[in-house]
C-alpha positions as CSV (number, residue, x, y, z in Angstrom):
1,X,133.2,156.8,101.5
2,X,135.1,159.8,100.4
3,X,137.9,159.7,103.4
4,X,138.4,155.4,102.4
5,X,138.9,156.7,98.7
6,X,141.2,159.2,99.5
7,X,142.7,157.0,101.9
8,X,143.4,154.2,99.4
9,X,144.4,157.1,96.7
10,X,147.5,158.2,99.1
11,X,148.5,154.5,99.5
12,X,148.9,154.0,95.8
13,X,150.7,157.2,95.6
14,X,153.3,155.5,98.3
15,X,153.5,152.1,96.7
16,X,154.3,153.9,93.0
17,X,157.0,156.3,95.3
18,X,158.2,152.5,96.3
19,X,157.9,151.1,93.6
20,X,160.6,154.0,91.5
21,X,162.5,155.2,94.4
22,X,164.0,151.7,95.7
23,X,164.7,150.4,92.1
24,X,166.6,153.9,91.6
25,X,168.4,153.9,95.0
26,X,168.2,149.7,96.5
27,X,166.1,149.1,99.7
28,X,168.6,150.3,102.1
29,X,169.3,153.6,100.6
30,X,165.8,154.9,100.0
31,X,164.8,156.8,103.2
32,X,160.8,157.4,104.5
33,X,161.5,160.6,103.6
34,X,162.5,159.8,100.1
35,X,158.9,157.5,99.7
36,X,157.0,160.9,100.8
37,X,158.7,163.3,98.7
38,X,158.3,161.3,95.5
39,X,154.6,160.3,96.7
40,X,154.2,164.3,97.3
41,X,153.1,162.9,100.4
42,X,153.8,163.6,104.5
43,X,155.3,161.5,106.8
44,X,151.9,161.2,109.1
45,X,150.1,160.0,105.5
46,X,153.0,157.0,105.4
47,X,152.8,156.3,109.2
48,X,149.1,156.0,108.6
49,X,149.4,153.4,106.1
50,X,152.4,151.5,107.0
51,X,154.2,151.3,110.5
52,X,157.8,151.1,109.1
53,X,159.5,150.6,105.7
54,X,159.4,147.3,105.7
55,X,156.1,146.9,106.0
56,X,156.2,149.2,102.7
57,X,158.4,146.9,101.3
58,X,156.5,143.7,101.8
59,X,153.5,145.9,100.4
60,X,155.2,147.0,97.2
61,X,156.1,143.3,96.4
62,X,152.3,143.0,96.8
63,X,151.3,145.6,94.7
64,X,154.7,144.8,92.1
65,X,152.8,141.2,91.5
66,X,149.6,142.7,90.8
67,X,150.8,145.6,88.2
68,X,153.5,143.7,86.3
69,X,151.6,140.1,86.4
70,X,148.3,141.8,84.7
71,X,151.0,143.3,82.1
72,X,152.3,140.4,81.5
73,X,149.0,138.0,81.2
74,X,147.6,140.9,78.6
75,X,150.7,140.7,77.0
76,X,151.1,139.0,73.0
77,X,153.4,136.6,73.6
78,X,150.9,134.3,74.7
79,X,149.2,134.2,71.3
80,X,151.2,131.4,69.1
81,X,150.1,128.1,68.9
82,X,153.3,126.1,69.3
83,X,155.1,126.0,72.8
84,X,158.7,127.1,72.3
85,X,157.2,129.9,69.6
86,X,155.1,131.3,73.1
87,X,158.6,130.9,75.1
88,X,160.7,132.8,72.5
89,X,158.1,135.6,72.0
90,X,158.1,136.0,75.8
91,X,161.8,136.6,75.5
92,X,161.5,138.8,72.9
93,X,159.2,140.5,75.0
94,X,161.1,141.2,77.8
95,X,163.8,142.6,75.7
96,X,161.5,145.0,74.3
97,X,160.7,146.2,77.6
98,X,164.7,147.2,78.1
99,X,163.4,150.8,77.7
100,X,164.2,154.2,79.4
101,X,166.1,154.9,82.6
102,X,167.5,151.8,84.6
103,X,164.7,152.5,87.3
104,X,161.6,152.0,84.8
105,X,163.1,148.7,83.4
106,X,164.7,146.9,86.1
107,X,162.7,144.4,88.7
108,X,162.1,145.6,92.2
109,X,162.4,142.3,94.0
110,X,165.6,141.5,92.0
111,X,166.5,144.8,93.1
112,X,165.9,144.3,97.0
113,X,166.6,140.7,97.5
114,X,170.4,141.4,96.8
115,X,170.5,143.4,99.7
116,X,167.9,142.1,102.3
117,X,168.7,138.3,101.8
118,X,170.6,138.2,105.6
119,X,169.3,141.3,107.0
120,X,165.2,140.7,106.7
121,X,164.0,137.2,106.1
122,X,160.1,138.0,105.7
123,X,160.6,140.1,102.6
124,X,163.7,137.7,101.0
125,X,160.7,135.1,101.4
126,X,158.2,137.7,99.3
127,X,160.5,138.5,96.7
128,X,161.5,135.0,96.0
129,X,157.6,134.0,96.2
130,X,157.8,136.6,93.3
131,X,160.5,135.5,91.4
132,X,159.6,131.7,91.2
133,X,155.7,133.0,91.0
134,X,156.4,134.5,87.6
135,X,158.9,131.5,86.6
136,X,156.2,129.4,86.8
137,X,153.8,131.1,84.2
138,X,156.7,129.7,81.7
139,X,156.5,125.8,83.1
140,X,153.4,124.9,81.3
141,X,154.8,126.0,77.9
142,X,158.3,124.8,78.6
143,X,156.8,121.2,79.7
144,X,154.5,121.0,76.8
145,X,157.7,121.6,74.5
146,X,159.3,119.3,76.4
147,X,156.8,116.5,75.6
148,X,156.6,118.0,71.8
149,X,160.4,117.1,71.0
150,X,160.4,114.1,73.1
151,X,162.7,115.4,75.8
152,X,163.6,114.2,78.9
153,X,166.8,114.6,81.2
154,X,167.8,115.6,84.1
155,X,166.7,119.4,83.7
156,X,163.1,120.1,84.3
157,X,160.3,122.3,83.0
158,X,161.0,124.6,86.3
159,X,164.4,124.7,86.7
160,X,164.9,126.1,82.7
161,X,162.0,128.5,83.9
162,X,164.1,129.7,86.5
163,X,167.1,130.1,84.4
164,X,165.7,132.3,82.3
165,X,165.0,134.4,85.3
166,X,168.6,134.2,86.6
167,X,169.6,135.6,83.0
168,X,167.2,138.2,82.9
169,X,167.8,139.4,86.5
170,X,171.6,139.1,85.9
171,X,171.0,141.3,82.5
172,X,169.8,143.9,84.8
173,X,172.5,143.7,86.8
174,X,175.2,144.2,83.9
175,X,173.1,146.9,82.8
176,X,173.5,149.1,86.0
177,X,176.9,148.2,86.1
178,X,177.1,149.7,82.4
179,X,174.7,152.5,82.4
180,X,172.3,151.3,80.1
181,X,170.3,148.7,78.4
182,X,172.4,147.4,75.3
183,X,174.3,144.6,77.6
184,X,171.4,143.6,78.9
185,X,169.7,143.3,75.5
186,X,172.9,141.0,75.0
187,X,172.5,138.9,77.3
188,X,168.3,138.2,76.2
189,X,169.4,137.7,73.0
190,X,172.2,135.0,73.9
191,X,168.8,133.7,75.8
192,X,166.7,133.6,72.9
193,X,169.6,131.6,70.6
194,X,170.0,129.1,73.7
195,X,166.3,128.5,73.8
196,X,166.7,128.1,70.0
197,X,169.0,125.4,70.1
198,X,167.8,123.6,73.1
199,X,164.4,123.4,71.0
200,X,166.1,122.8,67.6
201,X,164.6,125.6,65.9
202,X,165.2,125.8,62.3
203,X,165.7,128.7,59.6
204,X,162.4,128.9,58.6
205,X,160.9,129.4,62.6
206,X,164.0,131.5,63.3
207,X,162.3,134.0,60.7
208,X,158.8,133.7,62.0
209,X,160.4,134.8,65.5
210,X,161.7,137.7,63.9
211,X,158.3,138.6,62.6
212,X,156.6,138.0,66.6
213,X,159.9,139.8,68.1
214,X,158.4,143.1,65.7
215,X,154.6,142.2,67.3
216,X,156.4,142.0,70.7
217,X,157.7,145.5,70.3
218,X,154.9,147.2,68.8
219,X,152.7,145.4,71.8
220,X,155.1,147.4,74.7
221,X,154.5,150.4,72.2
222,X,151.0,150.1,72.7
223,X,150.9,149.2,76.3
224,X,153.2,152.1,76.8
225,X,150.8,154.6,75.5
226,X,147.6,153.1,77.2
227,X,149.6,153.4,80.4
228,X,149.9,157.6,79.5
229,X,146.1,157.6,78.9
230,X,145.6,155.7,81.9
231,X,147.3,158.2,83.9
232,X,145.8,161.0,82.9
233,X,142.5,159.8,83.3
234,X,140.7,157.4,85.5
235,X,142.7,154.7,87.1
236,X,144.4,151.7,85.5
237,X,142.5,148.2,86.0
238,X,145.4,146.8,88.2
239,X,144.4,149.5,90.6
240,X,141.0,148.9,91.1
241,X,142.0,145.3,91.8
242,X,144.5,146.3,94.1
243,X,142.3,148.6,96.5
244,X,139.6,145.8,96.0
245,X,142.1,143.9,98.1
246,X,142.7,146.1,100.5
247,X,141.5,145.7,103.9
248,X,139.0,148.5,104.7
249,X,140.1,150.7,107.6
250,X,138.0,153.6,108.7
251,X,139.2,156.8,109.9
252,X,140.7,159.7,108.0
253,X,144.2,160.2,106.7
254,X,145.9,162.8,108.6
255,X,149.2,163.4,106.4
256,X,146.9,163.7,103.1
């Protein structure tokens, strides 16, 4: 029991080294040797868990669905009671989360798909699985305001769910071409106003946004310093559930 704990506790180590080195340096860049450095880890630990970098690739998108969709099911937006107030809150809540170094803020599977799309066709198809996985947690709200305003067209619940992705992925993109987050918290904000209009929000909701934009801010404030706790003590939910999913294998780690 104590050699599948340990052995599960050195594969986390790897996917969190994934998970910070490729968004720092892109997929092809980052180097085994890179993973096992930031994981403190050998190379016989990372050949024991994965046969190649790809295969810790595919892993991390794994593991990159699990951490950031618990954060984001937990997270406030979810709480109003009218549709677009939910969609607006959840945009206000991604541009809250445009904190730190480019690394802690930017998506991994945006990241790699930019350079994998022609090169490696099993994890384009994981990090798009990712992308439209998330766009469709906004579908249900965006079709109930849909049928709220009486709106129909040619645009549909899922493709506006997927344009807010392309904006937020592009915002990441203008913000490593920048340095920094303040043109990507530009391009959210245009977001928020388009969803405003498209919605026919007035004053008086406008201000009320304002108001869940603060909550929004004071939630990734919160979330922030549970994460520090977390880390210093035992390990975070999302964990648990992720070595609960892990095939067992038996057999010690030899790079540990």
């Amino acid at each position: 029991m104590m050699a599948t704990r340990t052995q599960h506790e050195s594969k986390r180590k790897l996917l969190d080294a994934a998970l910070h080195v490729i968004r720092a340096k892109g997929y092809t860049a980052t180097r085994v040797e890179d993973i096992c450095e930031q994981a403190g880890l050998t190379k016989g630990s990372f050949f024991h868990h994965f046969k190649s970098k790809e295969e810790l690739a595919l892993a991390a998108v794994e593991y990159w669905n699990l951490t950031t969709g618990q954060r984001f099911r937990g997270a406030a937006y979810h709480a109003p009671a009218d549709p677009v107030d939910r969609l607006l809150a959840y945009v206000d809540f991604r541009r809250a989360l445009l904190k730190g170094e480019l690394p802690e803020f930017t998506c991994l599977v945006g990241t790699m798909v930019q350079e994998v799309y022609e090169t490696h066709p099993q994890l384009r198809e994981a990090c798009e699985g990712s992308i439209w996985g998330h766009a469709s947690t906004l579908e249900p709200d965006i079709a109930e305001a849909m049928r709220m305003n009486g709106m129909k067209g040619e645009w549909t619940a899922r493709s506006l769910a997927l344009h807010a992705q392309a904006v937020i992925q592009g915002s990441f993109i203008l913000a490593k071409a920048h340095g920094g987050p303040e043109v990507a918290a530009e391009s959210i904000d245009h977001l928020r106003r388009y969803l405003e209009l498209l919605f026919g929000r007035t004053s008086g909701k406008q201000e009320a946004g304002r108001e869940m934009r603060a909550e929004n801010e004071h939630d990734v404030g919160k979330n922030e310093r549970g994460t520090r706790k977390e880390e210093s003590g035992s390990k975070s939910r999302d964990e648990a559930a992720y070595r609960l999913q892990e095939n067992m294998r038996a057999g010690p780690d030899p790079g540990n």
